[in-house]
C-alpha positions in Angstrom: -6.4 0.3 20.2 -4.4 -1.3 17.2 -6.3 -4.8 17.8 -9.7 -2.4 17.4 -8.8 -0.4 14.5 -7.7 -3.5 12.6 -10.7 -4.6 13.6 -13.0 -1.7 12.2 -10.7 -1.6 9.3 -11.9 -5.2 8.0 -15.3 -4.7 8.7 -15.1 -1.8 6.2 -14.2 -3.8 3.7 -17.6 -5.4 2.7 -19.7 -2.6 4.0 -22.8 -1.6 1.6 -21.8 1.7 1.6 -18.3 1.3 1.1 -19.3 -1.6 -1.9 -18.7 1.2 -4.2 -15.1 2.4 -3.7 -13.8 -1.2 -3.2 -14.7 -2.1 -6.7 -13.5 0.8 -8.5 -10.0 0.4 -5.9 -10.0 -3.2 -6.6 -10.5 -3.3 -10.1 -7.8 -0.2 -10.9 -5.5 -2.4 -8.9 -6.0 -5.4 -11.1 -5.7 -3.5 -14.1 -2.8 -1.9 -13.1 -1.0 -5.3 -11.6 -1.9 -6.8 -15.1 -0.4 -4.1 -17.2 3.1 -4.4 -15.3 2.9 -8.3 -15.4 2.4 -7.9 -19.5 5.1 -5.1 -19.3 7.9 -6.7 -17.7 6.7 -10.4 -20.1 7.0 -7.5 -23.4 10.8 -6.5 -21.5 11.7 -9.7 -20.8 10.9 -10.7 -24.8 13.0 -8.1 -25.8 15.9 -8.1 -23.9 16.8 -12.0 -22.3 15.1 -14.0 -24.8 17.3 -12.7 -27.8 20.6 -13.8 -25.9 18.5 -17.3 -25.0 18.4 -17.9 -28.7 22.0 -16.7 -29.3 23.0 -19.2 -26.6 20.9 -22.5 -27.3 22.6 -23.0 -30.9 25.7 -23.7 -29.3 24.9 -26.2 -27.4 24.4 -30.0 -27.6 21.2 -31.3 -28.6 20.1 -32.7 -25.5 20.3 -30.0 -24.3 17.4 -28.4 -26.0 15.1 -28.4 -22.9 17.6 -25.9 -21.3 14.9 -23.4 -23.1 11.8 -24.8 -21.3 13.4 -24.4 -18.0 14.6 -21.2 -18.5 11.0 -20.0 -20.1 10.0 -21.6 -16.7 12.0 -19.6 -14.6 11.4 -16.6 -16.5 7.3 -17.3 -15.8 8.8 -17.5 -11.9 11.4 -14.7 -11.8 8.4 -12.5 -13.2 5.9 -13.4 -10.8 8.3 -12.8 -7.6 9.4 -9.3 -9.6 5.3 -8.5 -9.9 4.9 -9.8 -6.3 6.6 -6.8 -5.0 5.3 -4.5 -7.3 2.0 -5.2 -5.3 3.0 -3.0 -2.7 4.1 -0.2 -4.7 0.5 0.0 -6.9 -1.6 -0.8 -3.2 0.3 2.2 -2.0 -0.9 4.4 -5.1 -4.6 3.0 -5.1 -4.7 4.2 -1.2 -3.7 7.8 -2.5 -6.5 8.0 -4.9 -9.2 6.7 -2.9 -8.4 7.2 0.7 -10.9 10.9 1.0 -13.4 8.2 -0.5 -13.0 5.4 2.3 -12.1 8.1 4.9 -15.4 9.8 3.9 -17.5 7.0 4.2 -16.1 5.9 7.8 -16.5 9.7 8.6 -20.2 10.2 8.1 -21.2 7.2 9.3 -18.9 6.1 12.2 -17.9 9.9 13.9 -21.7 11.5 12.8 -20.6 14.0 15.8 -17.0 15.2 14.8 -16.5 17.6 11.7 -15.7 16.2 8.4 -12.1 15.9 7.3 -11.5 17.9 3.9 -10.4 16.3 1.4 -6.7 16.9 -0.7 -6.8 19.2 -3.6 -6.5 16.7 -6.9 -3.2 18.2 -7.7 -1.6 17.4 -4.0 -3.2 14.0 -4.1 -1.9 13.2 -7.0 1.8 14.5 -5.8 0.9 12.5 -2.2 0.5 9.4 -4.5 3.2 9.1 -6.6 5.9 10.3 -3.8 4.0 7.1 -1.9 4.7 4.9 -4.4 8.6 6.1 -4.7 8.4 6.0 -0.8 7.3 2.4 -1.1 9.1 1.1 -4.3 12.6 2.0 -2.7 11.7 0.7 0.2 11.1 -2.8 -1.0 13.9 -2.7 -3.3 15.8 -2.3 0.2 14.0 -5.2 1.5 15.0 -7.7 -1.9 18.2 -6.8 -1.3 18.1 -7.6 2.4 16.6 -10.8 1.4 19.8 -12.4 0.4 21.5 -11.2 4.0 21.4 -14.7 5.9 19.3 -13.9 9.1 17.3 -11.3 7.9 15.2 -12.6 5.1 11.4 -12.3 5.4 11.8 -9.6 8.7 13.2 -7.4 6.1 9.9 -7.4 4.2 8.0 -6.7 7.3 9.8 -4.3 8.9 10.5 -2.4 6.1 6.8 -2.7 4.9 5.4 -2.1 8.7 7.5 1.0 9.0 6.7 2.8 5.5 3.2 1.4 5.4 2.5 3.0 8.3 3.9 6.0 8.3 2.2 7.2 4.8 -1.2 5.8 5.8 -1.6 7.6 8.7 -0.5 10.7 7.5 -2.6 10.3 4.7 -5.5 9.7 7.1 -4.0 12.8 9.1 -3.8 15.2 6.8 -7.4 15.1 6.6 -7.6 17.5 8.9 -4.6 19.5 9.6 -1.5 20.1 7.7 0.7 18.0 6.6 3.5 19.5 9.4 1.2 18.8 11.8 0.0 15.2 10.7 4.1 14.1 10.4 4.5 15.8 14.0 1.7 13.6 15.6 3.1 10.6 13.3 6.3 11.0 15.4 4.8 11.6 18.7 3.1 8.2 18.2 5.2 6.4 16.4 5.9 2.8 18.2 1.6 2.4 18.0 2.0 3.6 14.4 4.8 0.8 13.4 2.8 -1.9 14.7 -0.2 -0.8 13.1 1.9 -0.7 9.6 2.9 -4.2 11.3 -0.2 -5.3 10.7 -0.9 -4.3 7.4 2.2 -5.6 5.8 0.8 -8.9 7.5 -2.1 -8.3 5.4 0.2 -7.6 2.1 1.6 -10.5 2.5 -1.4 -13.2 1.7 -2.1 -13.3 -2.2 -5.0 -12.4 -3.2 -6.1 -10.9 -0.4 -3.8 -8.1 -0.5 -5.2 -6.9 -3.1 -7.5 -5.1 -0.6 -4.8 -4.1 0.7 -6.3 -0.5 0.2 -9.0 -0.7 1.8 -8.1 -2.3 4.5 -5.2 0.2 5.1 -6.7 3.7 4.9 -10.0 1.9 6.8 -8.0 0.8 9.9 -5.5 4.1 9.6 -8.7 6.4 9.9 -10.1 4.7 13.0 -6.7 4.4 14.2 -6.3 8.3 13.8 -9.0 9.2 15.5 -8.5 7.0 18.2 -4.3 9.0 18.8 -6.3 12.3 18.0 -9.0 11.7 21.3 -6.5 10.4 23.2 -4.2 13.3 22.3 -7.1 15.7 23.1 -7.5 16.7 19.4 -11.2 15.5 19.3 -13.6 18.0 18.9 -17.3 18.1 17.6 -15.8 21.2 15.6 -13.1 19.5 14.2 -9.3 19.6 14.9 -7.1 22.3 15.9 -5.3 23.7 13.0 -7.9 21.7 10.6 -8.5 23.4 7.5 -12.0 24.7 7.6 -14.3 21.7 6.1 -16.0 22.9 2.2 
């Protein structure tokens, strides 16, 4: 079921009629991802390179190229700090556009069930940024647990797999019934749901590529829902019990 959501998710990706929402998701992301990496460079200006130049006078002068290595450092420490930003901004992206994607799979994958109905702008908005808290915390945690010797990269993923997860599938879930009810079948599935968020941290992890991240996310999490809601019994050509009526 995982294997064949993932599946469906990535074949969503370059759909014609999902062409649309993947450039608007994947050019926001850019934009975004480029504003914090000329952010954190402006921060970085401001606060390090002052005490750099403080520091340099005093030493000797061969020892002049300690500023090129540290300006190369700085280029390195910034992309590793915008690295797991990526996460964070994916996570908001998904937020915005999910009803889009989720929409699109709807209509043309489960013609026969009821439409879900989308968040009001004001919730989505509230949904978003309290996913990308949810998710900047979270990898905060997993920087830290970076430095614990025998942990390392498994903190990233497990961290990632649990969070991830978690908020796309309720996001996919609350779709059609509350958000009680959507945490309540989160929990009643929860080992499938971890490896599915297993799968998309995988995904989060390849540069580039994860900036699709997305896509690929709310795609396989809406296939992935459907799949626990007919196995659960919660299929219906009518919709889902305790769905909010459809507009």
């Amino acid at each position: 079921m995982i294997i064949e959501a993932a599946r469906q998710g990535g074949s969503n990706l370059f759909s014609t009629a999902s062409r649309s929402v993947l450039f608007k998701s994947l050019g926001l992301t850019i934009l975004l991802l480029a504003g914090l990496w000329f952010g954190l460079g402006e921060l970085f200006s401001l606060t390090a390179m002052p005490w750099l130049e403080d520091l340099l006078p005093g030493l000797p002068d061969w020892a002049g190229w300690a500023g090129t290595v540290a300006a190369i450092i700085a280029g390195v420490g910034l992309a590793l700090v915008l690295a797991l930003f990526v996460a964070p901004v994916t996570a908001a992206m998904a937020g915005l556009f999910l009803d889009d994607i989720a929409e699109v799979i709807e209509i043309r994958d489960y013609p026969g069930d009821a439409p879900g109905t989308p968040m009001p702008l004001g919730q989505s908005i509230r949904q978003s940024l309290g996913f990308l808290l949810v998710v900047a915390l979270g990898n905060l945690l997993a920087l830290i647990l970076l430095l614990v010797p025998g942990i390392n990269l498994a903190a990233f993923f497990l961290v990632n797999g649990y969070l991830l997860g978690r908020e796309y599938f309720e996001f996919a879930a609350m779709r059609f019934m509350s958000p009680a009810e959507a945490k309540q079948l989160r929990a009643r599935n929860s080992t499938t749901i971890f490896f599915a968020g297993l799968i998309i941290a995988a995904f989060l992890s390849v540069p580039l590529l994860n900036l699709l991240t997305p896509m690929f996310a709310a795609g396989m999490m809406v296939h992935l829902f459907k799949m626990i809601a007919a196995r659960n019994g919660l299929a219906a050509s009518r919709g889902f019990e305790g769905a909010p009526s459809p507009r």
